[in-house]
C-alpha positions as CSV (number, residue, x, y, z in Angstrom):
1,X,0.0,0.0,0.0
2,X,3.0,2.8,0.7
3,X,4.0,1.9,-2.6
4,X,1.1,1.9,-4.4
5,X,0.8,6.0,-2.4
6,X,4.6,6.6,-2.8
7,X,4.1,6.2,-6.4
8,X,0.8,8.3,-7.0
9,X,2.6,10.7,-5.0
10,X,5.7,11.1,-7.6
11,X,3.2,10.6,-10.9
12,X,1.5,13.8,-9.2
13,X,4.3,15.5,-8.7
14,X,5.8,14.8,-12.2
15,X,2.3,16.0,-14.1
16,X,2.8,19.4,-11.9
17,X,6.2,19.8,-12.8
18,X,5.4,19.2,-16.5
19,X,2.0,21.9,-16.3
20,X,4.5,24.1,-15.0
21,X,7.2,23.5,-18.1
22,X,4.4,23.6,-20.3
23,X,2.9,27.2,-18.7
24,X,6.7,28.4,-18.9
25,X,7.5,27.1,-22.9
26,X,4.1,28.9,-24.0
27,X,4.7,32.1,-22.1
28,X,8.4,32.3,-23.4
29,X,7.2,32.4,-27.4
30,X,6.8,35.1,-29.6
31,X,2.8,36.8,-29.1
32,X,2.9,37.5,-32.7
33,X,2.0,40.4,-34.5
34,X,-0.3,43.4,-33.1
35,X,-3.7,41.8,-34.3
36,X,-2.7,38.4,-33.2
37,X,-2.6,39.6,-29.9
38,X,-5.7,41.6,-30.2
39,X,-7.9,38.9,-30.7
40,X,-5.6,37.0,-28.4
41,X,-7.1,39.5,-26.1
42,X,-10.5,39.5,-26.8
43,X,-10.7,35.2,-26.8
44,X,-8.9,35.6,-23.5
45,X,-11.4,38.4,-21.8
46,X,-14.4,36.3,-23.4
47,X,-12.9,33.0,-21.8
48,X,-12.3,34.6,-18.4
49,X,-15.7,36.3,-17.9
50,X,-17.5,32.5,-18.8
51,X,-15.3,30.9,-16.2
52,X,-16.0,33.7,-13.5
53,X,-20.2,33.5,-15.1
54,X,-19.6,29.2,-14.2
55,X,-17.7,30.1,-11.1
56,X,-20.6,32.0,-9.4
57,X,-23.2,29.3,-10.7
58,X,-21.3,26.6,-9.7
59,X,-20.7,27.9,-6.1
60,X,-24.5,28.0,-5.3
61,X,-24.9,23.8,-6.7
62,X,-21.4,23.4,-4.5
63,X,-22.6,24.8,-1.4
64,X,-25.9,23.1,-1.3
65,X,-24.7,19.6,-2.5
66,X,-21.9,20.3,0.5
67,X,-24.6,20.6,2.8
68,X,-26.7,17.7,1.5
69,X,-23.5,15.6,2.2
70,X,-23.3,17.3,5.8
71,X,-26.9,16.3,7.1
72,X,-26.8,12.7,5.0
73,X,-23.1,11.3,5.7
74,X,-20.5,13.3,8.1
75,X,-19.0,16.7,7.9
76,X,-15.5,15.0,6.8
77,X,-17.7,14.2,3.4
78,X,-18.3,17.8,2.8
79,X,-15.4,19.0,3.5
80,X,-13.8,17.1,1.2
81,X,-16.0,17.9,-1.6
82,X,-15.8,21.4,-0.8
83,X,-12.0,20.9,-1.2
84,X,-12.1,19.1,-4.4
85,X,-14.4,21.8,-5.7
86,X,-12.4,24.1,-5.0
87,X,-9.5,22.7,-6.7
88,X,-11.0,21.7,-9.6
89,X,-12.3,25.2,-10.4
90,X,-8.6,26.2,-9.3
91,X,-7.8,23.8,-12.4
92,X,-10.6,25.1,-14.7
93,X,-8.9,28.3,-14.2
94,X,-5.2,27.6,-14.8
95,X,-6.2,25.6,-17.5
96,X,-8.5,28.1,-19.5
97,X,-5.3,31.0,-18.9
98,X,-2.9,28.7,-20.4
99,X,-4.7,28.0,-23.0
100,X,-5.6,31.0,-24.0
101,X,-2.4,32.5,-23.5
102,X,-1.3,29.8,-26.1
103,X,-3.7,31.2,-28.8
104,X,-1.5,33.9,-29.9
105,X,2.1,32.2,-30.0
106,X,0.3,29.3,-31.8
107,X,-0.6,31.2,-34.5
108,X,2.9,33.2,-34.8
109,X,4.4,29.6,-34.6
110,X,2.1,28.4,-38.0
111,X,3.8,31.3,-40.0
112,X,6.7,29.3,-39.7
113,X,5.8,25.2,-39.8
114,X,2.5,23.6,-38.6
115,X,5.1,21.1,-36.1
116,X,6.1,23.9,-34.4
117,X,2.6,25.2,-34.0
118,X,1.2,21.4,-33.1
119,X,4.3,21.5,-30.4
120,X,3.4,25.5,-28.9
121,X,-0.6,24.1,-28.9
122,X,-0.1,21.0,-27.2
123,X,1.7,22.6,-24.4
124,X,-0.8,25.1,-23.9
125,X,-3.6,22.5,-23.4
126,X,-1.7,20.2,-21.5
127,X,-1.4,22.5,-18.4
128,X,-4.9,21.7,-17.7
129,X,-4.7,18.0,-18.0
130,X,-1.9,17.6,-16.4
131,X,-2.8,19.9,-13.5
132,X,-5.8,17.9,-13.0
133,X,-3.9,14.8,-13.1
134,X,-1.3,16.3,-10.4
């Protein structure tokens, strides 16, 4: 069994590590031209005001399922699925920034060769999976 935690534990920590390298590679390329970042903008400001929209939504269903869990099981339950929540909307969030964020140095990267592109894309979307698999 302390195996089977010890290596979850270091799967987790590698997926983290890589969402971070991924976060770091996107953020280091080239934004591309003054319009490309412009509508970078725009995706990016239409993106964050659904996930703030969701957030507020969400937290009404959270609370009260939360509280279901209280009077049916034990507080710990709860708790725990307050937690998760939270983290997972954490994760929603990172996610939605990276990718967005990866928008614009995708499309500067296509002016030059569609691997290059596939490569700056993939890293962008990968934060969120592998944040949520950390």
């Amino acid at each position: 069994m302390a195996l089977a935690i010890g290596i979850a534990a270091l799967v987790s920590v590698v997926a983290l590590v890589w969402a971070a390298y991924a976060n770091w590679y996107v953020a280091r390329r080239d934004r591309g031209t003054k319009r490309m970042q412009e509508i970078q903008g725009y995706i990016r400001g239409g993106a964050i005001t659904f996930m703030i929209e969701e957030a507020k939504h969400m937290s009404i269903a959270i609370l009260a399922i939360g509280i279901l869990l209280w009077i049916l099981f034990y507080w710990e339950v709860a708790v725990a699925f307050w937690i998760g929540s939270i983290f997972s909307m954490a994760a929603g969030f990172i996610g939605m920034n990276a990718a967005t964020l990866a928008n614009g140095p995708t499309t500067q990267a296509a002016r030059r060769s569609v691997r290059e592109a596939l490569k700056v894309a993939f890293s962008g979307g990968s934060v969120m999976g592998m944040g949520v698999a950390g």
